[in-house]
N, C-alpha and C positions, 0 to 999 in steps of 0.2 A: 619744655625743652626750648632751647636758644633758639632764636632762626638767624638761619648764616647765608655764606655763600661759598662754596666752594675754594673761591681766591678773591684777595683782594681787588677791590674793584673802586673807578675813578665816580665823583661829580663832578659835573660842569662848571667849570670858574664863573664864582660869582660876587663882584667885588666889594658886595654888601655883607658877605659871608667871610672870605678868605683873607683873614691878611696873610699875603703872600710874602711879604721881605723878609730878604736870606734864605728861602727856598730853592731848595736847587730845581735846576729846568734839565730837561731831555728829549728827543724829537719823540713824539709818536708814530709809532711806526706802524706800518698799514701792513701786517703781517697777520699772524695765527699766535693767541696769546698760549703761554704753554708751561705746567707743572713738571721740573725734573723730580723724582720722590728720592734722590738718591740711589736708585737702582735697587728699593726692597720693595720692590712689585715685580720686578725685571722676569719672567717665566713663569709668572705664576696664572693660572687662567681667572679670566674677566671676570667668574660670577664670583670666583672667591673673594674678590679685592673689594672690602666691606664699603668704600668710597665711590665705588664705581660705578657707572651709570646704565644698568642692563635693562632699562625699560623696554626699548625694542631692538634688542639682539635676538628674536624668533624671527627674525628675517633674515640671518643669516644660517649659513649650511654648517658652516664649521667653526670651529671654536674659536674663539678670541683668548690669545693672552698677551697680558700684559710686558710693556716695553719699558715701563716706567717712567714716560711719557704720559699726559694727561692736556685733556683740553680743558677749559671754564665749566664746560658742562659736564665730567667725569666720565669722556669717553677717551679710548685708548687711544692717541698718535701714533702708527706702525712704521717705527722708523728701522734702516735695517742694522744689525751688529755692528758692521764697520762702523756705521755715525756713532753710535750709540758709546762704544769703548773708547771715545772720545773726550767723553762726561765725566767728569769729578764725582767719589762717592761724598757729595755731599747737597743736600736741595737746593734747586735753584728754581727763579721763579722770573721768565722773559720771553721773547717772541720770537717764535720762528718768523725766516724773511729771506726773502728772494728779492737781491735789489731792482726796484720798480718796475715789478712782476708781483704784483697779486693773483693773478690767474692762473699764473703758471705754476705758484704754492701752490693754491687751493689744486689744483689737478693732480699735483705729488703728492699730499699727505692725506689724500681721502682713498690711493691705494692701502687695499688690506694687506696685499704683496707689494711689499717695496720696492722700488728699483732702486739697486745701489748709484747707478750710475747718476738719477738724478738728484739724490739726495748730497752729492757732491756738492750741489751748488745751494746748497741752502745753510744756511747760517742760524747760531744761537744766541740773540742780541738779549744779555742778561742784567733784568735790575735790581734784583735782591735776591736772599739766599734765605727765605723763612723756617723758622725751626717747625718740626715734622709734629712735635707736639702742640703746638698752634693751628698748622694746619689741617691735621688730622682730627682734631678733637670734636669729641659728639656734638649735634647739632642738626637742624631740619633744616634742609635744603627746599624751597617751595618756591621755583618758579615757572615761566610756561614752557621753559625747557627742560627742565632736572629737575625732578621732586624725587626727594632720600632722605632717610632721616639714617644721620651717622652714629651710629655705637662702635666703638672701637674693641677690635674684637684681638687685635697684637699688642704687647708691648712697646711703648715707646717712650725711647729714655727721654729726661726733662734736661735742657739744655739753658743758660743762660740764655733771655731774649736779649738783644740789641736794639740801639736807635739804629736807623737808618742811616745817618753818618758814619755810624761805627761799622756798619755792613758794607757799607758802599768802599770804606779804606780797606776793608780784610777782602774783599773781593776783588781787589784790585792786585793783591798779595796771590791769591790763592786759585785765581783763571792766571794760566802761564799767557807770556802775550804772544807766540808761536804758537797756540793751540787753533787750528782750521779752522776748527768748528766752532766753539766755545768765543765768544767777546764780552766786553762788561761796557754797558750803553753809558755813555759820556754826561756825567750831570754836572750841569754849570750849575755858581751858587750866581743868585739875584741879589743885587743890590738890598743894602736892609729898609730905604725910604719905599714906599709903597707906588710913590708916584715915577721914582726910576725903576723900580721895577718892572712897574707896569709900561714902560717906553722900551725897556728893553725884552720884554716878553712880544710887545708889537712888533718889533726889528726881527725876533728871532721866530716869529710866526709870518711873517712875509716872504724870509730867506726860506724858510722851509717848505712853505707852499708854491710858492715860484719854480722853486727843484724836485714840486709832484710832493711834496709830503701831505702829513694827514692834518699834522697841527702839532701842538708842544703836550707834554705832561708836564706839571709842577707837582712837588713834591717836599713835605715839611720833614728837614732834615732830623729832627729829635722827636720824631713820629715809630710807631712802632707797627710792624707787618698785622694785619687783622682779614680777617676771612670774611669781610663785608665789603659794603659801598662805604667809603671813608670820606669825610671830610678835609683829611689830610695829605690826598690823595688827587688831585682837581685835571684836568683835560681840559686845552683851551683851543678852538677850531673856529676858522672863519664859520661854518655851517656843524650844528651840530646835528649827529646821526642817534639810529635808535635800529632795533632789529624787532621785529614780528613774525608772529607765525600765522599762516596762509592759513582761514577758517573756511572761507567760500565768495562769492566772486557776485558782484551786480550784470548786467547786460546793461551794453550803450544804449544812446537813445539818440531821438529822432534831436535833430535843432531848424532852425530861421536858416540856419546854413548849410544845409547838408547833412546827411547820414552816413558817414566817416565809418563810425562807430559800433553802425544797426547791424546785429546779427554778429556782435562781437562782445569779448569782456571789457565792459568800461571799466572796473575798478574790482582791485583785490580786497576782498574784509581783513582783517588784520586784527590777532589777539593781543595785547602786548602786557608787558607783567602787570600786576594788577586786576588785571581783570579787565582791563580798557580795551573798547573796541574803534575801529577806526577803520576808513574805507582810503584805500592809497591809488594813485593814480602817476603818471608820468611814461608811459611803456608805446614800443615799436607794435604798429599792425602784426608782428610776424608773433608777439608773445602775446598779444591779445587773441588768439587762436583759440576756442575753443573746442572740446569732444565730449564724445561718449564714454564714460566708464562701464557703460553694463550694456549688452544689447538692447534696443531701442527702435520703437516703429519712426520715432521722429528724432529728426539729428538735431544737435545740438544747436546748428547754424539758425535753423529753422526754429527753434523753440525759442531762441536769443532773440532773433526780428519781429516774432509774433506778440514778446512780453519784455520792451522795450523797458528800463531804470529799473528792472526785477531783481530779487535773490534768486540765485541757480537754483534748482533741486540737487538733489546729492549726486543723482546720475549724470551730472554735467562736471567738467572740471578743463580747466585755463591747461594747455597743452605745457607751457612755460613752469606752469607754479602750481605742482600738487598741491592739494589738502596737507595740511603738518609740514611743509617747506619753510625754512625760515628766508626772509629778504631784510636787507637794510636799505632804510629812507634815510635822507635830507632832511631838514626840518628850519627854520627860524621861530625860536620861542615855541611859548605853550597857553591854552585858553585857561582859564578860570576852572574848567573842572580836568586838567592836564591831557588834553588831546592836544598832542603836536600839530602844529602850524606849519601853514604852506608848504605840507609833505611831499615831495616827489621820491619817486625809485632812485635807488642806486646801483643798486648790487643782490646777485641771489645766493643764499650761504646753503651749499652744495652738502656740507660736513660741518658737524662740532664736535 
């Protein structure tokens, strides 16, 4: 069986790889990436929806159903009716976004009860419209956050695919441009020389980080929607980012300078796909906190000073950053066997 991804997903511009001229360009946005399915999931509960990601929904009391709404890892977005009756019955595939408010997304859409009131201010910045039969279709899902293997177990009609120039003109027809909710994110075409393209991909990657953005997407306009990491598909950021998931934690250590550190977590382990492991550092005294998960004759503080550059035991755990939490790092480049370089913290992803 295939191995897939859920949704289409970017690489990093690489200009030994990408001829990028006449690719159209569009900001990246530092939002929550997000699947409409057309509203044929809309009611139906979680464990039925053969796509859906129920690995640990035993942690919740009461049932999950679907909104029709989806995140990269094929868990439900709970957003409420009123946003919802807003949406075209037809797929759509873009990012939720709170203008420069990422915090204050993440805090709205990791409600299982939604507030209508805040969902008011949240917006649907949409870049394509992939057919249900691409997206849907069988295939293993295997990374360190979503492992499914999809068999399709509904009907889904087969629909002419499109390029993505052809999507991007019918989406412009078919989101009305008085819809609240609903936008279709702005793709410039690039010049077709490589070398002005790439002057003005620099221009419009400085404008947009200057004004707090994340960086640009490019995007090959006679490319076609694919459930993978695509080629045709590239991300371009002054600093490129990665997401991990929290395995377990080192203890500081003693230095020539001082003990800052001792009786604290110096560095988070970090899983990341692949199999890759990697130790990340960059974090405030206050999320370097350590505790006790289980009762214990010796606290954590005390075990941390006593076994200074150590791996935790299981009974210990970073106040900040469970075991299974995912975080995003910073990075510039990668080593020889792809451990990201000069990693620091960025960010802790609360929900996917």
């Amino acid at each position: 069986m295939a191995k897939r991804e859920l949704l289409m997903l970017a690489h990093p511009y690489n200009n030994k790889k990408h001829g990028i001229g006449g690719w159209f360009l569009s900001e990246k946005l530092d939002g929550q990436r997000c699947f409409w399915d057309g509203g044929i999931s809309r009611g139906m509960k979680k464990s039925e929806v053969y796509w859906a990601n129920c690995a640990k929904d035993g942690r919740y009391v009461d049932t999950q159903y679907a909104t029709g709404l989806w995140s990269r890892y094929g868990n439900v977005i709970h957003a409420p009716d009123s946003w919802l009756e807003h949406l075209p019955n037809c797929p759509l595939d873009g990012e939720l976004y709170v203008t420069q408010d990422r915090q204050k997304l993440r805090t709205i859409i990791a409600r299982l009860e939604p507030d209508e009131d805040e969902w008011d201010g949240v917006e649907y910045k949409v870049f394509d419209s992939p057919c249900l039969h691409v997206v849907l279709k069988e295939g293993q899902i295997k990374t360190t956050n979503f492992k499914k293997v999809l068999v399709p177990d509904i009907e889904i009609p087969y629909v002419k695919v499109r390029v993505f120039r052809d999507v991007y003109e019918w989406l412009q027809t078919r989101i009305v441009h008085n819809n609240p909710i609903v936008s279709v994110l702005e793709q410039v075409p690039l010049p077709m020389q490589t070398d002005k393209a790439e002057e003005m991909i620099r221009t419009q990657l400085d404008k947009v980080t200057d004004e707090g953005g994340e960086g640009v997407m490019l995007r090959n306009p006679d490319s076609y929607w694919s459930p993978n990491r695509s080629h045709d598909l590239v991300k371009v950021k002054k600093l490129s980012d990665m997401e991990g998931t929290v395995t377990g934690y080192t203890t500081g250590r003693r230095t020539d300078l001082g003990s800052k550190l001792l009786g604290k977590m110096g560095a988070l382990i970090l899983e990341l796909d692949g199999g890759i492991r990697m130790e990340l550092s960059g974090f405030t005294d206050l999320e370097r906190e350590l505790q006790e998960n289980i009762p214990t004759a010796t606290s954590a503080q005390i075990w941390a000073t006593d076994h200074p550059e150590a791996v935790c035991p299981d009974w210990i755990e970073a106040r900040a950053f469970p075991r299974g939490s995912k975080v995003t790092f910073r990075y510039r480049g990668k080593s020889n066997d792809s451990i990201p370089q000069e990693a620091r913290y960025f960010r802790k992803w609360e929900v996917e």
